[in-house]
C-alpha positions as CSV (number, residue, x, y, z in Angstrom):
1,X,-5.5,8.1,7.5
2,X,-3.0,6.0,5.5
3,X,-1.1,3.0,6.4
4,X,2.6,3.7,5.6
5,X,4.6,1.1,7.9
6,X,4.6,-1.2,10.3
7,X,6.7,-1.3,13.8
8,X,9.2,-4.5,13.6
9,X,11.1,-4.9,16.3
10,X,13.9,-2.9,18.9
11,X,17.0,-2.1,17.2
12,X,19.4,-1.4,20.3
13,X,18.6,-1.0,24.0
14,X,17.6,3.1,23.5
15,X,14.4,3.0,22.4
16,X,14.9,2.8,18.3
17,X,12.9,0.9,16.4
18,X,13.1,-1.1,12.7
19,X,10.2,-0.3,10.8
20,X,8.8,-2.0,7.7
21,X,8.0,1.1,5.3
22,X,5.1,0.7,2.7
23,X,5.9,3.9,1.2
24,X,7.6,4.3,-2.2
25,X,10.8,5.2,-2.3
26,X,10.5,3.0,1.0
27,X,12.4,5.6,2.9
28,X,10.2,8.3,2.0
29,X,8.1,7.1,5.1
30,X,10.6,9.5,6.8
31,X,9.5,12.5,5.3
32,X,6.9,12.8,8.2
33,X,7.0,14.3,11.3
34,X,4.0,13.0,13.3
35,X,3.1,8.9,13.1
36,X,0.1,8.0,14.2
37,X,0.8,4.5,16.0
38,X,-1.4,1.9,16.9
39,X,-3.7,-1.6,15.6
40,X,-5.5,0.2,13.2
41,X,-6.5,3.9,12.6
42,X,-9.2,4.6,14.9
43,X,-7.5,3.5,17.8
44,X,-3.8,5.4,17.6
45,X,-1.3,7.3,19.7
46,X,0.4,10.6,18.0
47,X,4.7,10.8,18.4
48,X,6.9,13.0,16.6
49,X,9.7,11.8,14.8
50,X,12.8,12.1,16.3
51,X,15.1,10.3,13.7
52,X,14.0,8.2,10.8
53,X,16.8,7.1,8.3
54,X,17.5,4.0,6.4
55,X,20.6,1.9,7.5
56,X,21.6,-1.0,4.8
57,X,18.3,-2.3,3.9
58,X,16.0,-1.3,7.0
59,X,14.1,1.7,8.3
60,X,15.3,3.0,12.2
61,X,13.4,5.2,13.7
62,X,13.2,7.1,17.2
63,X,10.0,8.6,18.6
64,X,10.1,11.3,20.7
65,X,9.3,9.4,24.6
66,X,10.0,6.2,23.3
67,X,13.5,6.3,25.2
68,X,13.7,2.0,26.5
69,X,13.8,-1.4,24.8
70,X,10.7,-2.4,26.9
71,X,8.7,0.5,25.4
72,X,9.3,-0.5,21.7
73,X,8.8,-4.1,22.2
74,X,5.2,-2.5,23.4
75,X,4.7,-0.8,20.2
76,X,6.1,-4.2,17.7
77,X,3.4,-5.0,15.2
78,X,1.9,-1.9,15.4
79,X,0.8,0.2,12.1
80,X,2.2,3.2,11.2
81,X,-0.2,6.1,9.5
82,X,-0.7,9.5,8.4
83,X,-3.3,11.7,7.5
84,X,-4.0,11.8,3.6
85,X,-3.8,14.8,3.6
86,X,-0.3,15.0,4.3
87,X,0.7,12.3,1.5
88,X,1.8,14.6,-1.6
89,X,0.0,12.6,-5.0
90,X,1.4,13.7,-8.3
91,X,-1.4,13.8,-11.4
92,X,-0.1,10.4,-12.8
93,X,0.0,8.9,-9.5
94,X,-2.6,6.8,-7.6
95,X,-2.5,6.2,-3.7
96,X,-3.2,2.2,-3.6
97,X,-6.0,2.2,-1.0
98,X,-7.9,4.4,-3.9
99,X,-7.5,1.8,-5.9
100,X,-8.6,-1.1,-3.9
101,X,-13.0,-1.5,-5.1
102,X,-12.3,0.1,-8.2
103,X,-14.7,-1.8,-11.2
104,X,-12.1,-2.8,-14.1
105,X,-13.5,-2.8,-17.6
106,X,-11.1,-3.8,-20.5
107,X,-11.7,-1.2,-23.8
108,X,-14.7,-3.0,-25.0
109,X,-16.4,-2.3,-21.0
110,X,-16.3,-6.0,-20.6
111,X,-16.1,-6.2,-16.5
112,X,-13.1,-8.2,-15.0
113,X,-13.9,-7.9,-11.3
114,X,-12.9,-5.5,-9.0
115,X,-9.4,-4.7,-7.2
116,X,-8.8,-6.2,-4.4
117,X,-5.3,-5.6,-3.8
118,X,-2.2,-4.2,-5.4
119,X,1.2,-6.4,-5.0
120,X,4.9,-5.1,-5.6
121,X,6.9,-7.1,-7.2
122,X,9.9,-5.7,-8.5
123,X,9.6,-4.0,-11.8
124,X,5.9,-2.6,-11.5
125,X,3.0,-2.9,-9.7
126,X,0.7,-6.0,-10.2
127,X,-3.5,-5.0,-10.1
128,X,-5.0,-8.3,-8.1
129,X,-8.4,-8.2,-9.5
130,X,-11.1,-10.5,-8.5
131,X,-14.4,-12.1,-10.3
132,X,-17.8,-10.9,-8.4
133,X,-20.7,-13.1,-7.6
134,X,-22.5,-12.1,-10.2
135,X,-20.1,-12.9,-13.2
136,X,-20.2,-16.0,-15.3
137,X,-17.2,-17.1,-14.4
138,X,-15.3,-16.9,-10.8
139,X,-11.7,-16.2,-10.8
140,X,-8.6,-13.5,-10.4
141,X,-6.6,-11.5,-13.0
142,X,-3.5,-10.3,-12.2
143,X,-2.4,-7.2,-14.1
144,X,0.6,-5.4,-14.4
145,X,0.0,-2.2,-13.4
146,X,2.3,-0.1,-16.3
147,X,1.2,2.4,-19.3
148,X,0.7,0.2,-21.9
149,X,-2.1,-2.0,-19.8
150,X,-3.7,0.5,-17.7
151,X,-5.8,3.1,-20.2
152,X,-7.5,5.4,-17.6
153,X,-8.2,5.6,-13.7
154,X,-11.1,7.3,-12.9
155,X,-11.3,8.0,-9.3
156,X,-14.8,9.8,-9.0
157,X,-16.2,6.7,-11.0
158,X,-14.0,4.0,-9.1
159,X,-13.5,2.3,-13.0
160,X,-10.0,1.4,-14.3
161,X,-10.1,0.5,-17.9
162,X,-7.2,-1.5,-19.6
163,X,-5.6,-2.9,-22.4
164,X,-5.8,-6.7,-22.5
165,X,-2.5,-6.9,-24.5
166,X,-1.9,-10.4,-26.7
167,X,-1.4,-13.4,-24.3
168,X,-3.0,-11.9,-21.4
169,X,-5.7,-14.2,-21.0
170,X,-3.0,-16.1,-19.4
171,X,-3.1,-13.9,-16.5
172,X,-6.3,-15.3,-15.5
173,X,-6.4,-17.9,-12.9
174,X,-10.1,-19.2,-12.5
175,X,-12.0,-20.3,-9.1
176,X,-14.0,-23.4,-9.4
């Protein structure tokens, strides 16, 4: 399963809800018929979709038997997911969960840690990648995520290699 979203609050009295997409484009988490609703993905309750659109700069949705304000204040900070095997990847395109635990290795197969998470903040996406134990020295890179960085993903090997361009030692934070 994949975490797409996450139930806000009630918008109205009828039983829509505001959801918090994760998805890029951020309304793309409409393009999905069933959601798969509940704390975390072993424990979730299957609706359809009634109507999912985005209104100014939030997500409303409507479940199908979610009809009453009561019933989507039961449902607020509840995850949204999907099977994986419903999430369409392009070749050049990475599902962020795949990423997360992958070993990064600069050209020279240096290790910098591993991923921990990915953050989105505005222009690209940001690799947060963290020290392990066993390096010499403790700390976090944070890596722009773009073409001229990132030189290959390989999935099966869970290894990212990149380009430490000029200056980007300075995206090093170290942990004392």
């Amino acid at each position: 399963m994949l975490y797409i979203g996450d139930i806000l609050n009630p918008h109205g009295l009828k039983g829509s809800l505001i959801v918090f997409s994760h998805t890029r484009p951020v309304h793309a988490v409409a393009g999905y018929l069933r959601w798969y609703v509940g704390k975390d993905e072993q424990n979730v309750q299957e609706f359809t979709v009634v109507d999912c659109h985005q209104h100014k700069k939030r997500i409303l949705a409507k479940l199908e038997g979610i009809e009453t304000i009561e019933q989507v204040e039961a449902l607020k900070g509840m995850r949204i997911f999907v099977p994986e095997d419903e999430v369409e990847v392009d070749e050049d395109e990475f599902l962020w969960q795949d990423l997360i635990g992958c070993t990064v290795v600069d050209q020279d197969g240096n290790r910098l840690g591993e991923v921990s998470a990915l953050h989105e903040f505005g222009a690209q996406d940001n690799l947060e990648i963290k020290t392990t134990a066993d390096m010499e020295v403790s700390g976090e890179w944070l890596l722009p995520f773009i073409e001229d960085v990132i030189v290959d993903v390989d999935l099966d090997k869970s290894i990212i290699q990149v380009n430490l361009l000029d200056g980007m030692d300075a995206c090093f934070t170290p942990k004392s």
